[in-house]
Jmol script that loads the backbone (N, CA, C; Angstrom):
load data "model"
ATOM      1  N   UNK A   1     127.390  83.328  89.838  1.00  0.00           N
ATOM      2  CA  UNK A   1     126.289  84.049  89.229  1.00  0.00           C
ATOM      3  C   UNK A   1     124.962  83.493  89.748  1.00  0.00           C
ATOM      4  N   UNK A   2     124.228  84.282  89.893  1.00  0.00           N
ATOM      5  CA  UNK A   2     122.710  84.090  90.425  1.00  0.00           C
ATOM      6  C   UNK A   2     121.895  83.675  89.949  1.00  0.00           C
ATOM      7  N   UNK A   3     121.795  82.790  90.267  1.00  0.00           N
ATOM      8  CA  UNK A   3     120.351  82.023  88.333  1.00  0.00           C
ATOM      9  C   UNK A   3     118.951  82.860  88.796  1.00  0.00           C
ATOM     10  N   UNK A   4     118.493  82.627  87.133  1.00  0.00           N
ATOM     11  CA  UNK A   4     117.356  83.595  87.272  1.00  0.00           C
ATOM     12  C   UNK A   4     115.900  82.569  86.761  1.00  0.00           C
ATOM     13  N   UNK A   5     115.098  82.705  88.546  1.00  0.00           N
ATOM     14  CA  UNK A   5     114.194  81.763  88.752  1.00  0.00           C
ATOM     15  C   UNK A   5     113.206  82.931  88.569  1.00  0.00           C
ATOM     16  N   UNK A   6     112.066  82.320  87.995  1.00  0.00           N
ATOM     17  CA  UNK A   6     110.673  82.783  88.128  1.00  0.00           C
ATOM     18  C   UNK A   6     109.533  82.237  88.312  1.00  0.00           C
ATOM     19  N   UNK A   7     108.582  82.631  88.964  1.00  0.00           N
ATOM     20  CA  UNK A   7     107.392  82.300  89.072  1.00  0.00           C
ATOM     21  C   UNK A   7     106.290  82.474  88.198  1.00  0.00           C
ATOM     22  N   UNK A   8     105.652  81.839  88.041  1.00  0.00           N
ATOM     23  CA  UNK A   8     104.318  82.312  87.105  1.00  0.00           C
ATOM     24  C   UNK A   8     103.046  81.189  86.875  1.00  0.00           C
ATOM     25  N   UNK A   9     101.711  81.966  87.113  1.00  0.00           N
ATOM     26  CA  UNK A   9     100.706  81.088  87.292  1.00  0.00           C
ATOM     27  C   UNK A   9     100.331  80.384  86.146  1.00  0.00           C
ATOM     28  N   UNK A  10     100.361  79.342  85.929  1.00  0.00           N
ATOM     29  CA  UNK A  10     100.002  78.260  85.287  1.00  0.00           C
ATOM     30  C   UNK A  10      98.747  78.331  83.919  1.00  0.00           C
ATOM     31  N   UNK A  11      97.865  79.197  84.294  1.00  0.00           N
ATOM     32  CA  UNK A  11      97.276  79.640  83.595  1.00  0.00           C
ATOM     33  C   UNK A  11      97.374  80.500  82.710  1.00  0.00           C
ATOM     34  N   UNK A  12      98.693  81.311  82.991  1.00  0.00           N
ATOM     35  CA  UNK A  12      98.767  82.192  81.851  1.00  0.00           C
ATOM     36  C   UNK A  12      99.656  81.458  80.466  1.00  0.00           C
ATOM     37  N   UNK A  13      99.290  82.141  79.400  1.00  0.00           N
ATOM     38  CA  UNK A  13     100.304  81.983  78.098  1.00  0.00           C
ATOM     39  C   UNK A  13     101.600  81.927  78.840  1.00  0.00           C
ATOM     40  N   UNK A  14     102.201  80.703  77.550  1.00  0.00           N
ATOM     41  CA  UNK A  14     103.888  80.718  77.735  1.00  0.00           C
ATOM     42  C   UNK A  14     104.198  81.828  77.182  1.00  0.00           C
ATOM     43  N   UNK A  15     105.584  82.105  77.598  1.00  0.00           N
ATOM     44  CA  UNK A  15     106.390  83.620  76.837  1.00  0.00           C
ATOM     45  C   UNK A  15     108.200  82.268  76.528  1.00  0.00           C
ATOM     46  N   UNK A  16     108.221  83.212  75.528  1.00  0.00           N
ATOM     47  CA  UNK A  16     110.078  82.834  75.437  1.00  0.00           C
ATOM     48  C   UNK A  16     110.767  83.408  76.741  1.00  0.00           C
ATOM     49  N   UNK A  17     110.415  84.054  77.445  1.00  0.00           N
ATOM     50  CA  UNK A  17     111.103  84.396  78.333  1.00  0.00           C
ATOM     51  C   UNK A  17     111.023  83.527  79.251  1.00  0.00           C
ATOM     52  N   UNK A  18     109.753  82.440  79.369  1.00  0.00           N
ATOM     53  CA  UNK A  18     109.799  81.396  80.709  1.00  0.00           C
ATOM     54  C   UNK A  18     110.874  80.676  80.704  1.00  0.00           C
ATOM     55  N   UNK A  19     111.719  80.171  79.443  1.00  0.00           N
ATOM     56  CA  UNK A  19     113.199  79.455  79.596  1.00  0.00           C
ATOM     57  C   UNK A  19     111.930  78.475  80.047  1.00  0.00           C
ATOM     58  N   UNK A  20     113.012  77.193  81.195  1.00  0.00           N
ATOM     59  CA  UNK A  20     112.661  76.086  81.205  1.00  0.00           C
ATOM     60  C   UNK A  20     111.553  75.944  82.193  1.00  0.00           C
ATOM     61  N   UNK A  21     110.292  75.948  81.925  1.00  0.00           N
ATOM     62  CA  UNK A  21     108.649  75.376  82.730  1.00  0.00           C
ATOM     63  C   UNK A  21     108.720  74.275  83.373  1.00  0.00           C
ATOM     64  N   UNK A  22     108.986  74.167  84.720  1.00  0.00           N
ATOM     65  CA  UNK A  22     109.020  73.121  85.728  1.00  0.00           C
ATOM     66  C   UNK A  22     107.426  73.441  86.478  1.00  0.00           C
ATOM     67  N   UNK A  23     105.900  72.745  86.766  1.00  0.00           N
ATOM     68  CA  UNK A  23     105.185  72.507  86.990  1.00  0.00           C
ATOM     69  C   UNK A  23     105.695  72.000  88.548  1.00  0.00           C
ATOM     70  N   UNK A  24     105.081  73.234  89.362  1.00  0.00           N
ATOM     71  CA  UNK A  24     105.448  72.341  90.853  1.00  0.00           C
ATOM     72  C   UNK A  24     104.281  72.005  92.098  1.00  0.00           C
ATOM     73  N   UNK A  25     103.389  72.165  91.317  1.00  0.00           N
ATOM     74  CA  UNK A  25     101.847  71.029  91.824  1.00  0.00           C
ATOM     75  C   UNK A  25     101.936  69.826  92.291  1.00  0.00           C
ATOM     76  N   UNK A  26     101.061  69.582  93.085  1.00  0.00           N
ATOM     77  CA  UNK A  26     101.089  67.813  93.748  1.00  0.00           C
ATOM     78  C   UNK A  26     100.223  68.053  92.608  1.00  0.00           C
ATOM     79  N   UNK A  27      99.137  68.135  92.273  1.00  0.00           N
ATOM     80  CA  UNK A  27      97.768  68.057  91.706  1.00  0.00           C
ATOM     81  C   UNK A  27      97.827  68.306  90.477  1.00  0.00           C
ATOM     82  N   UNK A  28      97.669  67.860  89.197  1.00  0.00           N
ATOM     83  CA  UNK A  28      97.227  68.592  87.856  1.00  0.00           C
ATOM     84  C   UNK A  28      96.411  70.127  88.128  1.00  0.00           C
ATOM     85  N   UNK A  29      96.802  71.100  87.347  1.00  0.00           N
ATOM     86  CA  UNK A  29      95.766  72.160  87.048  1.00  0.00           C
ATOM     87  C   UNK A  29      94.582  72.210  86.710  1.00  0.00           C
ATOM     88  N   UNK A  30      93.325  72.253  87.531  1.00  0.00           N
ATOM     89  CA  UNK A  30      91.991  72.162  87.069  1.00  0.00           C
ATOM     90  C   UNK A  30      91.949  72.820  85.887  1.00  0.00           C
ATOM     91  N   UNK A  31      90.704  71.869  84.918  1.00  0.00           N
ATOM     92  CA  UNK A  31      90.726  72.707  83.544  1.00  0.00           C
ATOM     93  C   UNK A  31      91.785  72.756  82.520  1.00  0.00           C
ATOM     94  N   UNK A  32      93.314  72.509  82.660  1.00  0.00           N
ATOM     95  CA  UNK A  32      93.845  71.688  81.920  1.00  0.00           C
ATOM     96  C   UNK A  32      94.425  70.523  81.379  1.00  0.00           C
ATOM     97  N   UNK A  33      94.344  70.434  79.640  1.00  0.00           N
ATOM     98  CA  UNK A  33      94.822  69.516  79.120  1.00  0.00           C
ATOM     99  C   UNK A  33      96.141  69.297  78.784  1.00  0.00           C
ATOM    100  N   UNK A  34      96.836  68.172  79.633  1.00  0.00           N
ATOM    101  CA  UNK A  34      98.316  68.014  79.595  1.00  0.00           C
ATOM    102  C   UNK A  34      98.658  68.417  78.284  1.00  0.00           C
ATOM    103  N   UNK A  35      97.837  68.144  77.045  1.00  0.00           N
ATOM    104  CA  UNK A  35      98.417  68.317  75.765  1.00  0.00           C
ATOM    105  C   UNK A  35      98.653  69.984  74.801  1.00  0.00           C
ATOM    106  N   UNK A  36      97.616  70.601  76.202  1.00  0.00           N
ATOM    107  CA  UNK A  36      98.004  72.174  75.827  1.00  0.00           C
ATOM    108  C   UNK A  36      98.655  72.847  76.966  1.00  0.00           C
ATOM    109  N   UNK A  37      99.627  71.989  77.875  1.00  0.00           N
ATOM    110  CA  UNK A  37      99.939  72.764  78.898  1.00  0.00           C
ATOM    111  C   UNK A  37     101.407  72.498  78.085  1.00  0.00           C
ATOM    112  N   UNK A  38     101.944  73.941  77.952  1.00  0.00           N
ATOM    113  CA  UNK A  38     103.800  73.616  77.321  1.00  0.00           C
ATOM    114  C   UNK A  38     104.304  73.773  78.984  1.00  0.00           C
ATOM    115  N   UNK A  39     105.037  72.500  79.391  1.00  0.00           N
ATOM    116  CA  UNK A  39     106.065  72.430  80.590  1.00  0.00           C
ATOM    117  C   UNK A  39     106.873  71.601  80.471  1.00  0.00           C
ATOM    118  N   UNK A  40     107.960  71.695  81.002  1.00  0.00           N
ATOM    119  CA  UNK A  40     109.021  70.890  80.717  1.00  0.00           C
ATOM    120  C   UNK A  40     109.216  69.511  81.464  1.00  0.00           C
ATOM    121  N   UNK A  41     108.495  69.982  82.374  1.00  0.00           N
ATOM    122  CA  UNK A  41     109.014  68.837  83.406  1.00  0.00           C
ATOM    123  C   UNK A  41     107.822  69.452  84.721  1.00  0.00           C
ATOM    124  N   UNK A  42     107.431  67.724  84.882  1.00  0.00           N
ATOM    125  CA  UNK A  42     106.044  68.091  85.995  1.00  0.00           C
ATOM    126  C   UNK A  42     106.798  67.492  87.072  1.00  0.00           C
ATOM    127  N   UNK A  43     106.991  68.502  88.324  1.00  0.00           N
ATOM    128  CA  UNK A  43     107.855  68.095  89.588  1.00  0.00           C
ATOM    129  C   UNK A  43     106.855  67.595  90.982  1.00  0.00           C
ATOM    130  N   UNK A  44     106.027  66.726  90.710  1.00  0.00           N
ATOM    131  CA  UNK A  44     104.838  66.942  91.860  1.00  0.00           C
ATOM    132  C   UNK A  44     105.518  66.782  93.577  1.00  0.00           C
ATOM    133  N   UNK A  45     106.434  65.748  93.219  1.00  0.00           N
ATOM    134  CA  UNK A  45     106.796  65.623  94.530  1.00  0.00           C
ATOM    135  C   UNK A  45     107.697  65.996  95.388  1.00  0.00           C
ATOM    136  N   UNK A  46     108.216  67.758  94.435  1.00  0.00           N
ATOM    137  CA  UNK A  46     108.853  68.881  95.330  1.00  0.00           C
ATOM    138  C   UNK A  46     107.775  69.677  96.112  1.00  0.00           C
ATOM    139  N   UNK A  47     106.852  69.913  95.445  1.00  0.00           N
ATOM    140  CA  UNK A  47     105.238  69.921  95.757  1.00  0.00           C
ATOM    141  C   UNK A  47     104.922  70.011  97.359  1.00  0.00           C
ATOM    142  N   UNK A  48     104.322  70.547  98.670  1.00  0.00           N
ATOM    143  CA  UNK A  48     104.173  70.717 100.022  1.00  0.00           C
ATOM    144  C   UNK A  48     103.387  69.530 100.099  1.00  0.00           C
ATOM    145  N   UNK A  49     103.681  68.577 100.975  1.00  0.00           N
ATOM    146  CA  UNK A  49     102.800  67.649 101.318  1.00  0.00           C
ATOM    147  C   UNK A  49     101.239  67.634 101.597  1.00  0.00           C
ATOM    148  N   UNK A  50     100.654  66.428 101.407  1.00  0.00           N
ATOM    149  CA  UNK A  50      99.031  66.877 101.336  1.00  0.00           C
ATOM    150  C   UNK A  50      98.841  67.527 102.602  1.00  0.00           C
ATOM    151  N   UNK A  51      99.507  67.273 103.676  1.00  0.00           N
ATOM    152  CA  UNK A  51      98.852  67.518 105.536  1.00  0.00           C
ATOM    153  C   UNK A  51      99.570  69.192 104.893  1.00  0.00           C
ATOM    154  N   UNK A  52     100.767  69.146 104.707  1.00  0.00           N
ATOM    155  CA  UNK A  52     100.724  70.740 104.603  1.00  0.00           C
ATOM    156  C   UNK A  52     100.269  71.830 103.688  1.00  0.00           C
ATOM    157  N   UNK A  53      99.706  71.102 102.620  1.00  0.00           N
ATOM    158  CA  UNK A  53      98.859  71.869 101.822  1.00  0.00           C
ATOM    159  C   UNK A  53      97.563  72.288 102.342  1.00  0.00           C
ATOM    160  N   UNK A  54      97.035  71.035 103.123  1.00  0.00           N
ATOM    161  CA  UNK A  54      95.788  71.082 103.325  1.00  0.00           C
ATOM    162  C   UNK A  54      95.843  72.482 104.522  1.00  0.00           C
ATOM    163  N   UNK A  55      96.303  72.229 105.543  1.00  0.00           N
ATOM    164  CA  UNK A  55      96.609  72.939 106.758  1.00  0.00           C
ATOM    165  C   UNK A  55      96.782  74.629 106.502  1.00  0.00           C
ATOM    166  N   UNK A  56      98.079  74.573 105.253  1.00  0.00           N
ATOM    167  CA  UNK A  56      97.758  76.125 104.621  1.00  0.00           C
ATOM    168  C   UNK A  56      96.636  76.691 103.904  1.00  0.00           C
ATOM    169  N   UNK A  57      96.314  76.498 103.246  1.00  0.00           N
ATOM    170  CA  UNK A  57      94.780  76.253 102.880  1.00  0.00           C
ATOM    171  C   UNK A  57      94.966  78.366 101.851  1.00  0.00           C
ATOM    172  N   UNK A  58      96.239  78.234 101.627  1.00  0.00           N
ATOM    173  CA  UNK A  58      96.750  79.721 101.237  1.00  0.00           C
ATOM    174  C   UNK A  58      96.031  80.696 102.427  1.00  0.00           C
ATOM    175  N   UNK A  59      96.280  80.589 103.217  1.00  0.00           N
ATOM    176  CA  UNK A  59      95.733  81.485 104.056  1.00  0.00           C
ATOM    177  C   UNK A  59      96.873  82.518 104.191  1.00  0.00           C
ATOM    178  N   UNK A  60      97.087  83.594 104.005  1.00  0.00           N
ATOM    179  CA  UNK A  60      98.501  84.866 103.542  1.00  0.00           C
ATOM    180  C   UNK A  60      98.652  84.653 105.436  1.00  0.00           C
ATOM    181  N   UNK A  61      97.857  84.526 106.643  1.00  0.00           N
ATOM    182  CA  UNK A  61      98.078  84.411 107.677  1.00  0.00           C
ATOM    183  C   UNK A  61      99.618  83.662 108.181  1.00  0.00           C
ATOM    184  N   UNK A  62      99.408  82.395 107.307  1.00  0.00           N
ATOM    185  CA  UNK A  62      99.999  81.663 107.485  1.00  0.00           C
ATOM    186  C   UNK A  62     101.436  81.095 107.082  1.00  0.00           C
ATOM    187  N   UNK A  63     101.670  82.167 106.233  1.00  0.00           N
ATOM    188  CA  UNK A  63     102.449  81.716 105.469  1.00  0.00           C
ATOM    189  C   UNK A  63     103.879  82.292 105.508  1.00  0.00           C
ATOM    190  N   UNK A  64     103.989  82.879 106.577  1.00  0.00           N
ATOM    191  CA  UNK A  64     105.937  82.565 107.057  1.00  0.00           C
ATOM    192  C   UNK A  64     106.253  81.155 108.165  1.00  0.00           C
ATOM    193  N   UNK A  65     104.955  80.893 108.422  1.00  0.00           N
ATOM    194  CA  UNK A  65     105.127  79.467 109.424  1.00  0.00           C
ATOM    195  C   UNK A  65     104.832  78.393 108.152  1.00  0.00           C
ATOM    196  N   UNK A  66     104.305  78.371 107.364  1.00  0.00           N
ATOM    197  CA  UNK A  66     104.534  77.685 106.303  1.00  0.00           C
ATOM    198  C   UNK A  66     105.221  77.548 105.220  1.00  0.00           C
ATOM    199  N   UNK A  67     106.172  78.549 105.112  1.00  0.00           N
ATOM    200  CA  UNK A  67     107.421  78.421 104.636  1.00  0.00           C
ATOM    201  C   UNK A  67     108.830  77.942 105.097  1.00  0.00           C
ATOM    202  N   UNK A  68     108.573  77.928 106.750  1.00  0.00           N
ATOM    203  CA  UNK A  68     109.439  76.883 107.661  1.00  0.00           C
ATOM    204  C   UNK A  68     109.307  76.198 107.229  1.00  0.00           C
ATOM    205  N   UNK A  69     107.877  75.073 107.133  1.00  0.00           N
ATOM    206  CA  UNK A  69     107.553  73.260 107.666  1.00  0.00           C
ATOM    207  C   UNK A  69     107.880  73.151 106.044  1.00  0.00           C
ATOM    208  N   UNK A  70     107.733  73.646 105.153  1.00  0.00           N
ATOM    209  CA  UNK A  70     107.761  73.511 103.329  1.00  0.00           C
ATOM    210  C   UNK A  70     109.165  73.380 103.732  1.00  0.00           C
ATOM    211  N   UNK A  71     109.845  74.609 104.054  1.00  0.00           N
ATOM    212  CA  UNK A  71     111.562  74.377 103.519  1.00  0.00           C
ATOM    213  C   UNK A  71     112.263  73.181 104.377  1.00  0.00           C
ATOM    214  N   UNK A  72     111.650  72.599 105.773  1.00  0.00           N
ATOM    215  CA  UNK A  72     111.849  71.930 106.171  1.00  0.00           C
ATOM    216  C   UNK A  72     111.527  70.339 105.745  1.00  0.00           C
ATOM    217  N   UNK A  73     110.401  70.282 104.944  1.00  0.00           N
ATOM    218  CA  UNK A  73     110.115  69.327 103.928  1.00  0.00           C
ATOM    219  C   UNK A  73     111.316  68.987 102.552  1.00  0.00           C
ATOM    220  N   UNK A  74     111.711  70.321 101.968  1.00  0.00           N
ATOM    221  CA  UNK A  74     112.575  70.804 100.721  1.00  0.00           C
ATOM    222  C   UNK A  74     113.767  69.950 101.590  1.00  0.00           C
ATOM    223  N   UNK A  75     114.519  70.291 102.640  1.00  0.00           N
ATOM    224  CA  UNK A  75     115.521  69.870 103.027  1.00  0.00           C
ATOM    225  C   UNK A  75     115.627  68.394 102.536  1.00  0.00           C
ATOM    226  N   UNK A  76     114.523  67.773 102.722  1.00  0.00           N
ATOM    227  CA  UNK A  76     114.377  66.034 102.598  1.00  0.00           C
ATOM    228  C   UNK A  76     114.549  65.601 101.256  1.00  0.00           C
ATOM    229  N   UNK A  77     114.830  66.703 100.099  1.00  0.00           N
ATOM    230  CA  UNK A  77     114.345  66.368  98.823  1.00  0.00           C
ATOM    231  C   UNK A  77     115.258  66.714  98.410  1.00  0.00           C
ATOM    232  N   UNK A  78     116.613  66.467  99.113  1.00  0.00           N
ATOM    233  CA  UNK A  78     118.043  66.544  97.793  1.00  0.00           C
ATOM    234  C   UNK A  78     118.329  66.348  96.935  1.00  0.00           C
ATOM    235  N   UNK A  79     117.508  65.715  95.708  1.00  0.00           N
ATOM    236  CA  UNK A  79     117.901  65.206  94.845  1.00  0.00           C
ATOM    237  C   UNK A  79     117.054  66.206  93.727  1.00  0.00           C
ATOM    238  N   UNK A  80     115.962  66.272  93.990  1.00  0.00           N
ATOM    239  CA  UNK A  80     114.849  67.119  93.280  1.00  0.00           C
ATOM    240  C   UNK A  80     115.306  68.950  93.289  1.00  0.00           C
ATOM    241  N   UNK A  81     116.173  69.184  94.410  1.00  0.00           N
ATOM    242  CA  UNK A  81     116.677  70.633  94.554  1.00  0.00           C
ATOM    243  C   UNK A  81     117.930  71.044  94.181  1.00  0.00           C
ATOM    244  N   UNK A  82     118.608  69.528  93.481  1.00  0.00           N
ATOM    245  CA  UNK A  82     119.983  69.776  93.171  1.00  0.00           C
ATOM    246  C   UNK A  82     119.800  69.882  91.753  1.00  0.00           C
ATOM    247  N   UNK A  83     118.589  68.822  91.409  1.00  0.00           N
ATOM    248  CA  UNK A  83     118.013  69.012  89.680  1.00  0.00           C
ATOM    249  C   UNK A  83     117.666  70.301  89.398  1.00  0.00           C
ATOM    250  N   UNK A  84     116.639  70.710  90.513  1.00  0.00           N
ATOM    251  CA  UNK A  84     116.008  72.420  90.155  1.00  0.00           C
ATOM    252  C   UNK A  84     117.545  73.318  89.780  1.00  0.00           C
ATOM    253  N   UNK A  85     118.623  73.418  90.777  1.00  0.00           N
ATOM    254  CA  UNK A  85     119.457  73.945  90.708  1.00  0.00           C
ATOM    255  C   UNK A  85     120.332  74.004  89.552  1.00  0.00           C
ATOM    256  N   UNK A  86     120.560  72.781  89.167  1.00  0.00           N
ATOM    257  CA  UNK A  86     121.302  72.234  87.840  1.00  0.00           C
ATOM    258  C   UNK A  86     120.461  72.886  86.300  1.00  0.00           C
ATOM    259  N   UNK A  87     119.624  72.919  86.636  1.00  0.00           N
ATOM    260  CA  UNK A  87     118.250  73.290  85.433  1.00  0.00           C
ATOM    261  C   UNK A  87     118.373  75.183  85.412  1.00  0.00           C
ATOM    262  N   UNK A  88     118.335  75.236  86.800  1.00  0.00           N
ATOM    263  CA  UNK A  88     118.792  76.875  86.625  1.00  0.00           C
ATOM    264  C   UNK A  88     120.005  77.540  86.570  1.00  0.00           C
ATOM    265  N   UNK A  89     121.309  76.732  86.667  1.00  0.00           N
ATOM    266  CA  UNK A  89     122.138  77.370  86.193  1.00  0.00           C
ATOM    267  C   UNK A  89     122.513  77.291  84.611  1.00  0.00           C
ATOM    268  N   UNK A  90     121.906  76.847  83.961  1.00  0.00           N
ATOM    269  CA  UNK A  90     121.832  76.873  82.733  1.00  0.00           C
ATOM    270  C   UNK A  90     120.292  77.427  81.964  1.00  0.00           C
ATOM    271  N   UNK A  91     119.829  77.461  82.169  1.00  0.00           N
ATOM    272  CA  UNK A  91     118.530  78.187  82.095  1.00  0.00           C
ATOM    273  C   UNK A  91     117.563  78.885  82.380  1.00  0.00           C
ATOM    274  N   UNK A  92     116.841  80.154  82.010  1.00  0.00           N
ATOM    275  CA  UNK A  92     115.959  80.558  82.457  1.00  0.00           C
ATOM    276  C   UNK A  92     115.026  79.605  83.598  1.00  0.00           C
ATOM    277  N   UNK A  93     114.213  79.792  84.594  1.00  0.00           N
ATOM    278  CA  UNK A  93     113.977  78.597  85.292  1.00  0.00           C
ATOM    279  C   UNK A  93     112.271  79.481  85.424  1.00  0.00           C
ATOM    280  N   UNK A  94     111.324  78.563  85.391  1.00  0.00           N
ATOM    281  CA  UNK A  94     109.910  79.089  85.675  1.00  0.00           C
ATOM    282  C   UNK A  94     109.417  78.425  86.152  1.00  0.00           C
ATOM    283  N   UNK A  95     108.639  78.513  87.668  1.00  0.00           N
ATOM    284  CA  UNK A  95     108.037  78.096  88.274  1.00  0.00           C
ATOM    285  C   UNK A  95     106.472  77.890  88.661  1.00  0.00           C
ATOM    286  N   UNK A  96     106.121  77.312  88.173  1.00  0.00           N
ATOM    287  CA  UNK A  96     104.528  77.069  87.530  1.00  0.00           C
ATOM    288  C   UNK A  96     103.708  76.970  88.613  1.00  0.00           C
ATOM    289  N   UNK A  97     102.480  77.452  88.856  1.00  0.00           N
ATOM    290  CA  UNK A  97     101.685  77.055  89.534  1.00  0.00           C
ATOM    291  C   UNK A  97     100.134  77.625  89.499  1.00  0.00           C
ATOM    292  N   UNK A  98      99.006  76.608  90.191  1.00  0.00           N
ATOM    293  CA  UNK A  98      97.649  77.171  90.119  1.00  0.00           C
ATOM    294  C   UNK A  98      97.206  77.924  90.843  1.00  0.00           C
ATOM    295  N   UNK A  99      97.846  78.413  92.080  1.00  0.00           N
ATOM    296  CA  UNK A  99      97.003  78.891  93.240  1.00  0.00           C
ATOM    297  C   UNK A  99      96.414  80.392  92.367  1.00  0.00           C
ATOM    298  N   UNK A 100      95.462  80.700  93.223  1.00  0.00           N
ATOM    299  CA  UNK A 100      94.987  82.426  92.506  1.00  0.00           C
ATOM    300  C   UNK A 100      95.730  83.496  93.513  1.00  0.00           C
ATOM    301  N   UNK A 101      97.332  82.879  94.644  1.00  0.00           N
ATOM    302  CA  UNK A 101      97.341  83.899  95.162  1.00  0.00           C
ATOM    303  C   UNK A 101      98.693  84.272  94.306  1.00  0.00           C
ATOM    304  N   UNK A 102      99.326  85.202  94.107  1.00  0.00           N
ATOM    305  CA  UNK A 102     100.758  85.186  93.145  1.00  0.00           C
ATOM    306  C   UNK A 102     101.774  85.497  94.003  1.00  0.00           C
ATOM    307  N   UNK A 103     101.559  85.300  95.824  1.00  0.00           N
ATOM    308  CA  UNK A 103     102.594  85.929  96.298  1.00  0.00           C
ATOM    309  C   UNK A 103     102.705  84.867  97.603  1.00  0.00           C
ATOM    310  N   UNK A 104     101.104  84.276  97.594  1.00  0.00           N
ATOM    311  CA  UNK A 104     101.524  83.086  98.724  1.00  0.00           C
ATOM    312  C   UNK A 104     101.324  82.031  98.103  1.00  0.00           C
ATOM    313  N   UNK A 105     102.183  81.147  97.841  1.00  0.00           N
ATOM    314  CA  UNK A 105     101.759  80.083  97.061  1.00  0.00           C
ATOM    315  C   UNK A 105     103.593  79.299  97.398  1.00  0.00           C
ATOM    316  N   UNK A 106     103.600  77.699  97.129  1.00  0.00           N
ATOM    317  CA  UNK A 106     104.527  77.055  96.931  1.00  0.00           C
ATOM    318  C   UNK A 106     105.648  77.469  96.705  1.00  0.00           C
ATOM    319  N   UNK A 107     105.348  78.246  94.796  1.00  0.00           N
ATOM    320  CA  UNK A 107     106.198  78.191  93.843  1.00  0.00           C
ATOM    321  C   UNK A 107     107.138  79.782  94.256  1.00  0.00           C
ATOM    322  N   UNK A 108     106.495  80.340  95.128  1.00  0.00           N
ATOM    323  CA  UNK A 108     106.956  81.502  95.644  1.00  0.00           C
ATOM    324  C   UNK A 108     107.975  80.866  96.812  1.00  0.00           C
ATOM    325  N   UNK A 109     107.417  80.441  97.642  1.00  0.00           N
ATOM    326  CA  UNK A 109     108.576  79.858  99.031  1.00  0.00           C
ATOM    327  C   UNK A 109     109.521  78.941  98.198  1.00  0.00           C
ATOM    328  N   UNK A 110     109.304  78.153  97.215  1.00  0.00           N
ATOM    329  CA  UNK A 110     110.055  77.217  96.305  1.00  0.00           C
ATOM    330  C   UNK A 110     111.247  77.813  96.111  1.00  0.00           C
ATOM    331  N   UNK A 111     110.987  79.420  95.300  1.00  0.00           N
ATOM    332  CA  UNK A 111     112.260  79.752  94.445  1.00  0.00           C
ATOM    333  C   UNK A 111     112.751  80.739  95.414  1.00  0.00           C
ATOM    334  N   UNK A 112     112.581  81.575  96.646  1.00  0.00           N
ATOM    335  CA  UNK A 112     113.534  81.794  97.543  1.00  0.00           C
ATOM    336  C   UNK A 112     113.868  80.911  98.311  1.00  0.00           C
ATOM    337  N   UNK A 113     113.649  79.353  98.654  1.00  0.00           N
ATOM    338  CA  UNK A 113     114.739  78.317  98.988  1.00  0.00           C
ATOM    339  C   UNK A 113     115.870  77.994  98.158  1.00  0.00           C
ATOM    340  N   UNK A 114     115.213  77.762  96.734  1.00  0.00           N
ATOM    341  CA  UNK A 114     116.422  77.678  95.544  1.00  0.00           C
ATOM    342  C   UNK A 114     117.484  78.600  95.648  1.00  0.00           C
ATOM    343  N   UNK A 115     116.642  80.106  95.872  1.00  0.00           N
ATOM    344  CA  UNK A 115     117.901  81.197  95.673  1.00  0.00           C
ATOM    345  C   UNK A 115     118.840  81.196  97.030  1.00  0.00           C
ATOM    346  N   UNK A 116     118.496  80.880  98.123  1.00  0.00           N
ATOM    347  CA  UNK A 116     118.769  81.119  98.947  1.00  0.00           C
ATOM    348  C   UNK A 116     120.385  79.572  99.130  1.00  0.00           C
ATOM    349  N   UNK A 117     119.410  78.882  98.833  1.00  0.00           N
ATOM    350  CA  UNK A 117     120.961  77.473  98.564  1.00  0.00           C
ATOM    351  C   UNK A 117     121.610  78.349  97.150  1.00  0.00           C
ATOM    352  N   UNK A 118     121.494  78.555  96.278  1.00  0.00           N
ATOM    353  CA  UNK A 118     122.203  79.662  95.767  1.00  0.00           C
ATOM    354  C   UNK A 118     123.411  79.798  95.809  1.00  0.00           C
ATOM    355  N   UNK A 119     122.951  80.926  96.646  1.00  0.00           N
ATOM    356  CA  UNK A 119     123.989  81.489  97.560  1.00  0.00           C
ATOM    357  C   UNK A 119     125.120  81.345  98.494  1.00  0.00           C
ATOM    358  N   UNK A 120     125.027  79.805  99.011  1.00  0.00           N
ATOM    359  CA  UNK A 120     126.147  79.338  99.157  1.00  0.00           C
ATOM    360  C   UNK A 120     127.222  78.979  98.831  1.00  0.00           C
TER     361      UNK A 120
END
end "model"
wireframe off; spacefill off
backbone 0.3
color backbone group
């Protein structure tokens, strides 16, 4: 069965439907307070490295060559993608993040790597 991952920007209200809020920022969310952010678990260092954050800079240009060097980063992080995995087959899974883009961002390349190991 296919676990069911989602994305959603950080800023919006929780819903019961987010299931379990994994935060996947290197960075805290500007403007919030850890004590009103509901997440389950802050994952910073599944997170794109600073050189490759910086370099993407969300540029939508860029971002099937930056979903290589990310998933090629993800590869290195077996332990953090076997947790994500473990977390979503038992739970709703939500993938948190600040960027203002909702379609190029981390938490987007994040959860079609997840789905994609999946599938194996």
């Amino acid at each position: 069965m296919r676990p069911t991952i989602r994305t959603k920007r950080v800023y919006l209200p929780p819903e019961p439907e987010d299931g379990y809020r994994v935060l996947v920022d290197r960075l805290w969310p500007r403007g919030l307070r850890k004590v009103h952010l509901q997440v389950d678990l802050w994952l910073r260092d599944i997170a794109p490295s600073n050189e490759l954050r910086k370099w993407f800079n969300h540029d939508p240009a860029k971002w099937e060559e930056f979903k290589r060097r990310y998933w090629r980063e993800l590869a290195e992080r077996h332990e953090r993608i076997e947790q994500l995995l473990t977390i979503a087959a038992t739970h709703r899974l939500t993938l948190l993040y600040s960027a203002r883009d909702p379609d190029h961002n981390q938490a987007v390349a994040l959860k079609e790597y997840l789905l994609r190991r999946s599938d194996r």
